[in-house]
N, CA, C and O of each residue as an XYZ file, in Angstrom:
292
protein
N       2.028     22.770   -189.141
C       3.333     22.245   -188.756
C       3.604     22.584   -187.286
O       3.358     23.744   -186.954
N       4.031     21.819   -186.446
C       4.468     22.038   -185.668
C       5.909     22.219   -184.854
O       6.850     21.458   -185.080
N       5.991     23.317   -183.868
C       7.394     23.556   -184.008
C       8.507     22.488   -183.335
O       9.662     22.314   -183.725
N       7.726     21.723   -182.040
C       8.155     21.079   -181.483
C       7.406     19.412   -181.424
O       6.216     19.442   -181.111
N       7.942     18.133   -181.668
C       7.197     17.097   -181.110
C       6.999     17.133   -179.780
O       5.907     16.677   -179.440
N       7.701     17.529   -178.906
C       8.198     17.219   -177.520
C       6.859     18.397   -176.986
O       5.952     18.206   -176.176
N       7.150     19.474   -177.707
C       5.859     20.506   -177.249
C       4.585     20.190   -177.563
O       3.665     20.286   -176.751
N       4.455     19.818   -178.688
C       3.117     19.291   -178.898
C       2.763     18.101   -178.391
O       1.579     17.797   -178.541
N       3.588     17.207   -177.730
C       3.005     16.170   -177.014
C       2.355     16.443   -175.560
O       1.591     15.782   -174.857
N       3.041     17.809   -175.393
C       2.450     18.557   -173.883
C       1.614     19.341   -174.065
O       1.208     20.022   -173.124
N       1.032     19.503   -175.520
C      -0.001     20.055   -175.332
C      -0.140     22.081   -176.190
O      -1.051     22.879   -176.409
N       1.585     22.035   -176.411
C       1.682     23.082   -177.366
C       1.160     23.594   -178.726
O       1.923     23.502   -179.687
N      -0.055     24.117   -178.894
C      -0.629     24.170   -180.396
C       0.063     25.641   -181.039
O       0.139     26.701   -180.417
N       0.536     25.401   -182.439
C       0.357     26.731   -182.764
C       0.125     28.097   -182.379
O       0.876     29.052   -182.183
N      -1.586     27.868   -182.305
C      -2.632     29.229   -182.124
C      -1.978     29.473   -180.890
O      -1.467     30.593   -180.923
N      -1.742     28.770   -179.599
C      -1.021     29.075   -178.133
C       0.540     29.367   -178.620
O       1.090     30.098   -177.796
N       1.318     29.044   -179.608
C       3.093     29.795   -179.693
C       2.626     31.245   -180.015
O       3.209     32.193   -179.490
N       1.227     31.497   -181.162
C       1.200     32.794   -181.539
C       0.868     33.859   -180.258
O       1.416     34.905   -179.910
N      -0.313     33.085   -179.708
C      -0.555     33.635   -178.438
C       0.710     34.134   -177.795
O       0.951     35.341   -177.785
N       1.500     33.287   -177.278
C       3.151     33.718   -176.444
C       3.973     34.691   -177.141
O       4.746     35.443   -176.547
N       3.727     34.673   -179.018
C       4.795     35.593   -179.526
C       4.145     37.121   -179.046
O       4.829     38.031   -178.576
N       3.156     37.157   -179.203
C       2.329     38.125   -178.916
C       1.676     38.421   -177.763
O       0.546     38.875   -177.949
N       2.045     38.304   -176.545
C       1.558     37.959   -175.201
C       1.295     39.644   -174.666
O       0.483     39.886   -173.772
N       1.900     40.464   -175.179
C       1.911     41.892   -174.370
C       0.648     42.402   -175.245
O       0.101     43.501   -175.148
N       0.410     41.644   -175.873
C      -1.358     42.396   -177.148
C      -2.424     41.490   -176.421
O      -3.621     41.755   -176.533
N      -2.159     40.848   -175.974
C      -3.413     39.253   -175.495
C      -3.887     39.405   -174.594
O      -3.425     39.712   -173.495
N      -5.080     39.175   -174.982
C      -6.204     39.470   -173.629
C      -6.109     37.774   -172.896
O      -6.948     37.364   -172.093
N      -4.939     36.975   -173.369
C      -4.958     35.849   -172.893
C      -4.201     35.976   -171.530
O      -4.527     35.320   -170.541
N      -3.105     36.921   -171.555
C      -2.558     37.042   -170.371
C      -2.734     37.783   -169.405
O      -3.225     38.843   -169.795
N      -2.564     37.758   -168.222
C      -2.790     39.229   -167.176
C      -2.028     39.976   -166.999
O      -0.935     39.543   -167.365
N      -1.966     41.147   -166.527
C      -0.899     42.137   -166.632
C       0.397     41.259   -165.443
O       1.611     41.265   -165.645
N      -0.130     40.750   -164.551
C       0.980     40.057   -163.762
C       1.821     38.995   -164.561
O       3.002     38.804   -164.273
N       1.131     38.246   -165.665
C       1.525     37.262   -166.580
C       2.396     38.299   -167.243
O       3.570     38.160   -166.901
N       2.231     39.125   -167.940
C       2.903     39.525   -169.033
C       4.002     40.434   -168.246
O       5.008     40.776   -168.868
N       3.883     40.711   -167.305
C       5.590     41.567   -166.175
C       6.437     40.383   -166.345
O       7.515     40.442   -166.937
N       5.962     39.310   -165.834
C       6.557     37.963   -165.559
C       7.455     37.798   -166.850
O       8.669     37.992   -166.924
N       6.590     37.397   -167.852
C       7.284     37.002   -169.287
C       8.425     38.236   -169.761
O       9.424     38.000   -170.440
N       8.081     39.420   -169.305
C       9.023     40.645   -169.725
C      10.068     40.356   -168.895
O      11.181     40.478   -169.407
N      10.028     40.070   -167.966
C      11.115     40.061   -166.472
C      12.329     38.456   -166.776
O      13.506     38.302   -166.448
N      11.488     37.638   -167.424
C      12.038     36.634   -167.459
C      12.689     36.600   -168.808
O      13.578     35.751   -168.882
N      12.431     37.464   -170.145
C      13.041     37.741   -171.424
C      14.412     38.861   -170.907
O      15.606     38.788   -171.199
N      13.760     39.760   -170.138
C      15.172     40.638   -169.826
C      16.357     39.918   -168.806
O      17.538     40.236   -168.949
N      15.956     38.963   -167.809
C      16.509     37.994   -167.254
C      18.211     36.961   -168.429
O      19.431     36.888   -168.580
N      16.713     36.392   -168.926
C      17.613     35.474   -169.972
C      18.999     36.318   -170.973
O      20.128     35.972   -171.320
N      18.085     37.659   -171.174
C      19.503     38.009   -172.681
C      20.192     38.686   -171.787
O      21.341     38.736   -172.227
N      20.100     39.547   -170.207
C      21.498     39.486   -169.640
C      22.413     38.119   -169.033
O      23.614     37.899   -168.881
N      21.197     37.381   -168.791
C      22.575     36.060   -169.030
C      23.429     35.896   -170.182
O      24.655     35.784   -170.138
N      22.864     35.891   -170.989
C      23.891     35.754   -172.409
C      24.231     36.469   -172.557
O      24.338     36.692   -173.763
N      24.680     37.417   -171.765
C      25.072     38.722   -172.181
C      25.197     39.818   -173.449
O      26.046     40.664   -173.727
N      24.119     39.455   -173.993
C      23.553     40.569   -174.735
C      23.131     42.209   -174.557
O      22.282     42.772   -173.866
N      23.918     42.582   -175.306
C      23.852     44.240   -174.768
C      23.203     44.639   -176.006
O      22.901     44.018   -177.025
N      23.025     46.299   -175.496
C      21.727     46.939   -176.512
C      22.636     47.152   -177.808
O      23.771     47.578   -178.023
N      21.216     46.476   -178.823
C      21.481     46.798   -180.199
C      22.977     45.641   -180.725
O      23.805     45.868   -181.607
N      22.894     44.655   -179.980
C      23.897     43.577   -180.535
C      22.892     42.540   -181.128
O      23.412     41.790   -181.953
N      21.411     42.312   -180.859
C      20.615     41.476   -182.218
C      19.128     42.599   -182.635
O      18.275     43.234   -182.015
N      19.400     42.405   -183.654
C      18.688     43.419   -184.547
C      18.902     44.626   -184.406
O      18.044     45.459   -184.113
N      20.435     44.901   -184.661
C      20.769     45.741   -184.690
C      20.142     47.336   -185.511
O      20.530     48.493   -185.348
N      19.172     46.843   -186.304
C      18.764     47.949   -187.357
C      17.389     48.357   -186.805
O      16.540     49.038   -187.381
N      17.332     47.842   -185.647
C      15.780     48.397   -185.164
C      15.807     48.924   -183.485
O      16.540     48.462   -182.611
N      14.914     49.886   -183.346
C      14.998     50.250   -181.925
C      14.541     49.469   -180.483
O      14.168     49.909   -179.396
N      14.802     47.781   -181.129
C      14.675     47.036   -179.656
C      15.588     46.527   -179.746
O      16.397     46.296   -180.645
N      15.386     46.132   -177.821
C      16.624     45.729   -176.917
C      16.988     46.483   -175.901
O      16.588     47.589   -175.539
N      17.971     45.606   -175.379
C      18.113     46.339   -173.533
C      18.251     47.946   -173.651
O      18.598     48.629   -174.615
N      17.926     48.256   -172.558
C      17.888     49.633   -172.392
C      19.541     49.848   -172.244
O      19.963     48.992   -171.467
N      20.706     50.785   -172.778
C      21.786     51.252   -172.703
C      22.276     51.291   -171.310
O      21.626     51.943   -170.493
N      23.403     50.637   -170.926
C      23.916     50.743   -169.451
C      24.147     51.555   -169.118
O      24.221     52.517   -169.882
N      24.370     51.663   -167.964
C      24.669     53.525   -167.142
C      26.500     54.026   -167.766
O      27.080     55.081   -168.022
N      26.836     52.556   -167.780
C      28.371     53.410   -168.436
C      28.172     53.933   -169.767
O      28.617     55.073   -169.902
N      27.553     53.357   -170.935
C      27.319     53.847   -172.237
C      26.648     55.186   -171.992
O      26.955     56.088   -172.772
N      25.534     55.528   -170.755
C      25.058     56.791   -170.935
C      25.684     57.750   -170.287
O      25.530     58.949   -170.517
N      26.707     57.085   -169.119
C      27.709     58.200   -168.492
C      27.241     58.897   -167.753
O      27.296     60.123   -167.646
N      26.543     57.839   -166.962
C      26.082     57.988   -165.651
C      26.603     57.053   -164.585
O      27.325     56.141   -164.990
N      26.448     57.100   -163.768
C      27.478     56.339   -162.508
C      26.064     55.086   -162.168
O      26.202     54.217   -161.307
């Protein structure tokens, strides 16, 4: 199944979404690739302003705690 028509008409397979879910384990990416993808995930959820521990809340990921929550300047 595929997740997208629009993606798979560009060329998106499966085995390459698993690849991306998993990009920081993959010898598919380079360490410059995978800063990038980290830089651009921490990018996006402070746009939406997502703060730590507001999705998936029951597990220890997500943004690192702001300097006011740790009470530091």
């Amino acid at each position: 199944m595929q997740r997208s028509v629009q993606a798979g008409r560009k060329g998106l397979t499966e085995d390459k979404y698993d690849d991306l879910l998993h990009f920081a384990d993959s010898p598919k990416f380079t360490e410059r690739e995978k800063v990038a993808l980290t830089l651009g995930q921490q990018r996006w959820i402070k746009t939406l302003g997502i703060g730590h521990h507001e999705v998936l809340a029951d597990t220890s990921v997500g943004l690192a705690p702001s300097v006011e929550a740790r009470g530091g300047t």
